[in-house]
C-alpha positions in Angstrom: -1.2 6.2 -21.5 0.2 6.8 -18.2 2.2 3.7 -17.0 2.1 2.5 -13.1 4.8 0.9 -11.0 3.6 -1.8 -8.8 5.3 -2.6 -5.7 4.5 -5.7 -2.9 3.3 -4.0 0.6 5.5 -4.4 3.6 2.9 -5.7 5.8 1.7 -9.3 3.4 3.0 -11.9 3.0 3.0 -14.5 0.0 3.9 -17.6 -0.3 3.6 -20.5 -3.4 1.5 -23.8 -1.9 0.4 -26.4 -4.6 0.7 -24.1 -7.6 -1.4 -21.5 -5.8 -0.5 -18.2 -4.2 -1.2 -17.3 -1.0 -0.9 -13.8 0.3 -1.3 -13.0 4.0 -1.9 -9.5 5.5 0.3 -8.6 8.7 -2.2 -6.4 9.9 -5.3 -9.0 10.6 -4.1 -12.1 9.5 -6.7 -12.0 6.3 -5.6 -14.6 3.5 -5.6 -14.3 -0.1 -5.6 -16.8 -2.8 -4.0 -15.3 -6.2 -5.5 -16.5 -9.7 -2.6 -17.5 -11.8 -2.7 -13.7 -13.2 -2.5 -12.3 -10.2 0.1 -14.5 -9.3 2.3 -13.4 -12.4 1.7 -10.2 -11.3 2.5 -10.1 -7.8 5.9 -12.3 -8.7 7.0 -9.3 -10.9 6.3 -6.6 -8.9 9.4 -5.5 -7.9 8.8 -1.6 -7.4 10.9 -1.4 -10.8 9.5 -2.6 -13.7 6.1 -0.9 -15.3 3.2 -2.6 -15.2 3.4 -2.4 -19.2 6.5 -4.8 -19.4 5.2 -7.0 -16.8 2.2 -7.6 -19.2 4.1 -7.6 -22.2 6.6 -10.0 -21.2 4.5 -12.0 -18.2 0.9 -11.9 -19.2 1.0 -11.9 -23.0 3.7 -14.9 -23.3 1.6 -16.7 -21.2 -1.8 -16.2 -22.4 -3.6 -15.6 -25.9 -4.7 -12.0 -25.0 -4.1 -8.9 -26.7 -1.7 -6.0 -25.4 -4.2 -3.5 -24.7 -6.9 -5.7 -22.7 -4.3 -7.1 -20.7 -3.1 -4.2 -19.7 -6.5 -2.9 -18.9 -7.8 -6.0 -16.8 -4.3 -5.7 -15.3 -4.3 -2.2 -14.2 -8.0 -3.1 -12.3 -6.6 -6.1 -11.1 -3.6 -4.1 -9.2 -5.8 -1.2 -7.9 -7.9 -3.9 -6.4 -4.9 -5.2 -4.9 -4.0 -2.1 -4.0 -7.3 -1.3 -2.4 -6.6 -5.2 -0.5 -3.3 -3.5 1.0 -1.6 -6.2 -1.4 0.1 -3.6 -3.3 1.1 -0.5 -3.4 0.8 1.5 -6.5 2.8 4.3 -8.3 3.4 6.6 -11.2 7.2 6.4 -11.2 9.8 3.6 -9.5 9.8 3.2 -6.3 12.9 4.3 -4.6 13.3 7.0 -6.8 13.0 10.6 -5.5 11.2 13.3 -6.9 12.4 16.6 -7.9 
């Protein structure tokens, strides 16, 4: 299984009101509202850390679910997010250059 590295796009921006995350785009001013998985997500995604460990350490502790289909709802989750402009997706940390 090929792991993904999730990163927050430049041009949102999210903030915590009332227990609920609230993502703005920069571009047109359209708000999101995060579910509490999505939240967990987006909180982690520091460009760094795979997708994997975010739902083994994030995801799993926090919810009865099993490894593999939280993994698997996660990864649709962030391409949607990705599609949004939300996030930005990769197959290797950001920051680091390629050979």
């Amino acid at each position: 299984m090929k792991d993904v590295y999730i990163s927050r796009s430049t041009t949102v921006a999210g903030r915590e009101l009332a227990g609920e995350m609230i993502i703005m785009s920069a571009v047109d001013s359209t708000l999101f509202s995060l579910n509490e998985t999505a939240s967990l997500i987006w909180q982690a995604a520091d460009g760094r850390t795979p997708l994997s460990e975010i739902v083994e350490l994030r995801i799993c502790r926090e919810f009865e679910v099993l490894p593999e289909e939280a993994y698997r709802d996660a990864l649709k989750m962030v391409e949607e997010l990705a599609g949004c402009g939300i996030l930005q997706l990769s197959d290797q940390p950001f920051g680091v250059a390629t050979p």
